[in-house]
N, C-alpha and C positions, 0 to 999 in steps of 0.2 A: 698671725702677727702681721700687721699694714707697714709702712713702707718707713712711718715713722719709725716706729717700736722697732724693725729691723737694722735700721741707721743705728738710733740710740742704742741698742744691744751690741751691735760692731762695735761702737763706740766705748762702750764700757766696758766690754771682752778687753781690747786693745787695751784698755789702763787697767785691768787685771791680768793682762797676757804674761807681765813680770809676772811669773809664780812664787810663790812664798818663799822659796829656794834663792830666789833673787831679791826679794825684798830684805828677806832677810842678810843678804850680802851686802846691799846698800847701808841699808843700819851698820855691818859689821866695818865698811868701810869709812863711814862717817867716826865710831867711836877709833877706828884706826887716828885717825886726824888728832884725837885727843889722846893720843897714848903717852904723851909725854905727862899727864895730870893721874897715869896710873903708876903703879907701882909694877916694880920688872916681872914681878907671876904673870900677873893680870894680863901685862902684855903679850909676854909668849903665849901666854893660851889663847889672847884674842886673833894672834897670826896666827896659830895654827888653825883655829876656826874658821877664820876666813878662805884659807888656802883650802882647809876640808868644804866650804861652802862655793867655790870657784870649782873644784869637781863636780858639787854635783848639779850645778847648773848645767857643765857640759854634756855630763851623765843621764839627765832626766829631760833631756830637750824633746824627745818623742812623746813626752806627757803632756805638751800642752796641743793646744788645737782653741782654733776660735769657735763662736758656735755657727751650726750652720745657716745658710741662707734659704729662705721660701719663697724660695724667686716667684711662684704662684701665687701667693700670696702677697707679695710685693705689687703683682701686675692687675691684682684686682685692686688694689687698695682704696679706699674712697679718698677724693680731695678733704684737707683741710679745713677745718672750715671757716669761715668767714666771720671774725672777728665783731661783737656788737659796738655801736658805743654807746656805755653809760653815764650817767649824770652824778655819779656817787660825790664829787668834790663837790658839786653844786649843789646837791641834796643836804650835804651837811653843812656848808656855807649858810640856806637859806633856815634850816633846822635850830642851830645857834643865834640867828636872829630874830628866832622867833622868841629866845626866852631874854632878848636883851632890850634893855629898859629903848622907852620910844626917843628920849636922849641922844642914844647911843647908836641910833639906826643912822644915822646924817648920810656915811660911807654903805648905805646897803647896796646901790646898785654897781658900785663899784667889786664892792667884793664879791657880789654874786658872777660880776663879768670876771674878775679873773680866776675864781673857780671853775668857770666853765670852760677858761681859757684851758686850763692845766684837764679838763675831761677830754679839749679838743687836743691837746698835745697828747696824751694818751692813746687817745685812739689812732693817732697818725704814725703813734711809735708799732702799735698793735697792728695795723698795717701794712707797714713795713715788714715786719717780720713774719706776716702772712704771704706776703708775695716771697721772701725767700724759702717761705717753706713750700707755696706752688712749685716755684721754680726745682724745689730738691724734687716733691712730689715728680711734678712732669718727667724729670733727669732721671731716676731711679724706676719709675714706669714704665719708659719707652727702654732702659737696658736690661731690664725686667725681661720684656719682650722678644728682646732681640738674643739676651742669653735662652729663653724658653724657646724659641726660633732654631737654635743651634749654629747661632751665627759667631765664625771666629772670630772677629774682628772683636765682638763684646765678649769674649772670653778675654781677650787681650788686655780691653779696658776693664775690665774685672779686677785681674791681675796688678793692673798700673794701678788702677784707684786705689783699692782696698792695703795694695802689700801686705799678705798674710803672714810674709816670710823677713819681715822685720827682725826679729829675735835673731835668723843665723845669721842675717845680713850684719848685726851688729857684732856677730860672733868671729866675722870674717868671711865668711863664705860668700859664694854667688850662684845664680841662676839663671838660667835661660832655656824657653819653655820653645815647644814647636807645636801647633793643634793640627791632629792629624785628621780627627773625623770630631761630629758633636759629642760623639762618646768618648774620643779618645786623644788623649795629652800626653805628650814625650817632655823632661824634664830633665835638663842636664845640671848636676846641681857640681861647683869647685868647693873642695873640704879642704879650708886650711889648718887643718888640723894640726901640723907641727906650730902653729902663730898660738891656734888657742889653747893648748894643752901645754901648763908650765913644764917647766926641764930640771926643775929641782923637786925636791921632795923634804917636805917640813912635817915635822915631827915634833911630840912633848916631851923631854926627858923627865925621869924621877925627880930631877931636882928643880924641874917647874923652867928649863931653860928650849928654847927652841935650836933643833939639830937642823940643819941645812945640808943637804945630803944629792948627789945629783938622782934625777930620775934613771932609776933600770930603764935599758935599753926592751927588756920584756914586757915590763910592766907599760912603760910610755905606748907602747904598739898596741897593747890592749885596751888601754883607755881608748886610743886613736880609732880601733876597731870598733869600738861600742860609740862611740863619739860619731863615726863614719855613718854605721848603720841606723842610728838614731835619728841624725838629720834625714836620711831617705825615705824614713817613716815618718819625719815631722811633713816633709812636705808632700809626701802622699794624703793625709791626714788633711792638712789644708786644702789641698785643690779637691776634695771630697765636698768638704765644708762650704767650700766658697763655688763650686761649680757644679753641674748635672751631669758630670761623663760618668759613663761605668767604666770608667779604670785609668789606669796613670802607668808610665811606663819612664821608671827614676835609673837616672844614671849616677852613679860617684865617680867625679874625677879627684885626683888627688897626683903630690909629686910620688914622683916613683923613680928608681933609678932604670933608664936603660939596661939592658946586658949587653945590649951589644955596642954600646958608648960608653958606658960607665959614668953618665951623665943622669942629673934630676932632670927631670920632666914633667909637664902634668898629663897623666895617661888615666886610662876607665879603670876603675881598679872593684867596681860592683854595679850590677846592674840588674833590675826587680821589675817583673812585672804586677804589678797591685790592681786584685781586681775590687771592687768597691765593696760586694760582697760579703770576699772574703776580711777584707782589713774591719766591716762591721761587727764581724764576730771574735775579736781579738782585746783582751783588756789590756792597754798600754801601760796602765800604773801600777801593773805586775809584771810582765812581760820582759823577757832580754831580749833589746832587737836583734843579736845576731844570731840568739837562738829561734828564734821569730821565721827567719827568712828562710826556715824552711817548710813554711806554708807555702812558698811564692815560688814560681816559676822564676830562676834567677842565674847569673852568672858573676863566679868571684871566686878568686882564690885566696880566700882570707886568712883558715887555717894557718899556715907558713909564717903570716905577718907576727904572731905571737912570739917569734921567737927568730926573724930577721928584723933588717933595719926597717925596710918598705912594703908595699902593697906589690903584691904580682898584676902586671898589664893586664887587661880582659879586650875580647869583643863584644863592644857591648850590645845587647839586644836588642831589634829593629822592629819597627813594628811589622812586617812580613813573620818575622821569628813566633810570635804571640798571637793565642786563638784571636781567632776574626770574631767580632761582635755581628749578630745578626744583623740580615740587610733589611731588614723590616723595623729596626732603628737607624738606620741610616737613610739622609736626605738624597733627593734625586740626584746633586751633583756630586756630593760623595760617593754615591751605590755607581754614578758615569764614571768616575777619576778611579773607585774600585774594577772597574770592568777593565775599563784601555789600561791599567797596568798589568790586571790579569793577563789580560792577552798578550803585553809589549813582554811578560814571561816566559809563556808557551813559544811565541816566535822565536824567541832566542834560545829556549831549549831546542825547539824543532830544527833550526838550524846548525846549532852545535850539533847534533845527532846525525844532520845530513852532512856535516865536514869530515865524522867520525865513520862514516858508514863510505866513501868518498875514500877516505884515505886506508880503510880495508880492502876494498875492492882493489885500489892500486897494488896495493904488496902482494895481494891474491894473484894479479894479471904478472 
């Protein structure tokens, strides 16, 4: 796939990225507007539809994913090509005056020039939109390049161009990435999950009337929990898509109360190592992401959240924490920036050892 057909397929991903689940929420929210032209059935079952279709848009966020990028494919791509120009309006101009009486010819060389006029405005417009497609060509070539290079900086503008993470963005959420090597992306994602998970609970009674009912304090934590996990696999999922590292390493923040303040906060409350791998062999449109994350090298205390108010605090995992990807995919100054930390390790192990052996010797004398 060339570099156009890549573009266009982003491009069409993105306006399919609303899932059926969402589109169908929009229709539901549009015939919301007309509820007053329905009769009071119709209406309660239309809220409750909606409210049931507003879950599982939260519910199903780990199902989508853009498609991915051939950034090789991108970087060979051929130019565009160069636009001809034809004479088609003056072809037909001069074609019509051949079958028109010799009367009738007075205006021929007039109309033949401004038929060619309008071939030459065509081609200038075809021109036009040749050079913006160089210009994308050249743009998407040389980042082409530079992502196959394993250069951060085009990981970055990857990231900013494309925004794959639109959908949570709109959800409430945020993100903030760190590249640690060409293989390897830290991603801290904030789940505002008490914003986007409503606090009521709608329902259909026998008699066709909508119940309003506040959400269980269980039940809200467990949506929260699948809602939590979902998004860490939506954007594992994306930066697969959109980048060539072998693994992503997602953090979830979310509010949490202290224990030792009794204050909300936003703290790590799950944190995943995904290796690229392993998330290829997993089918998402079946899949529970919290029963998921025990394929993944992870930290979370989620369990509890079922049935307290918040997430329990974590450490989140660092990339030292998580196997080292071979140095035989890592660039020279990665494998140097891997070395001198290796080392700035051992010296400071070796020197805690010699404070520790120092202050044996003392109590011993």
């Amino acid at each position: 796939m060339g570099y156009q057909a890549s573009v266009r397929a982003f491009a069409a991903a993105q306006r399919r990225e609303e899932r059926e689940a969402q589109k169908r929420l929009r229709e539901l929210q549009r015939q919301a507007k007309e509820q007053a032209k329905l009769d009071e059935a119709a209406r309660a079952s239309l809220e409750v539809e909606t409210f049931e279709r507003e879950l599982d848009v939260l519910l199903s966020i780990h199902k989508g994913q853009h498609p991915p990028f051939d950034w090789t494919a991108i970087a060979a791509a051929l130019p565009p090509p160069v636009p001809a120009r034809d004479a088609f309006n003056e072809f037909r101009a001069r074609q019509r005056l051949e079958v028109l009486p010799a009367s009738e010819r007075a205006d021929s060389d007039s109309i033949v020039e401004q038929a060619r006029s309008r071939d030459d405005e065509n081609f200038q417009k075809a021109m036009q939109v040749h050079a913006e497609e160089m210009s994308e060509w050249e743009k998407m070539r040389t980042l082409a390049r530079r992502v196959l290079a394993g250069e951060h900086k085009a990981y970055i503008d990857c990231l900013q161009e494309f925004n794959p993470f639109a959908e949570i963005a709109d959800l409430g959420s945020t993100i903030h990435f760190t590249i640690h090597t060409s293989k390897l992306i830290e991603c801290v994602l904030k789940v505002n999950g008490k914003q986007a998970i409503p606090k009521e609970m709608k329902t259909l009674t026998v008699s066709k009337k909508v119940a309003v009912k506040p959400m269980p304090k269980a039940r809200f934590h467990e949506l929260y929990l699948d809602y939590l996990c979902g998004c860490a696999f939506r954007v594992g999922r994306e930066i697969f898509a959109l980048l060539p590292v072998s693994a992503a390493l997602v953090a979830a923040r979310a509010d949490s109360v202290d224990p030792s303040t009794g204050k909300t906060t936003e703290q790590a409350v799950l944190s995943v190592f995904m290796p690229r791998d392993v998330m290829a062999q997993l089918d998402f449109d079946r899949l529970d992401p919290f029963l998921a994350l025990a394929n993944f090298q992870h930290r979370g205390d989620l369990t509890g959240s079922r049935k307290s108010e918040s997430f329990r605090a974590i450490v989140p995992l660092t990339s030292s924490d998580v196997p080292h990807l071979a140095h035989g995919a890592m660039s020279l100054q990665e494998l140097i920036h891997a070395a001198e930390k290796l080392r700035g390790e051992i010296t400071a192990e070796i020197a805690q050892n010699t404070n520790t052996s120092n202050d044996t010797a003392l109590q011993a004398g």
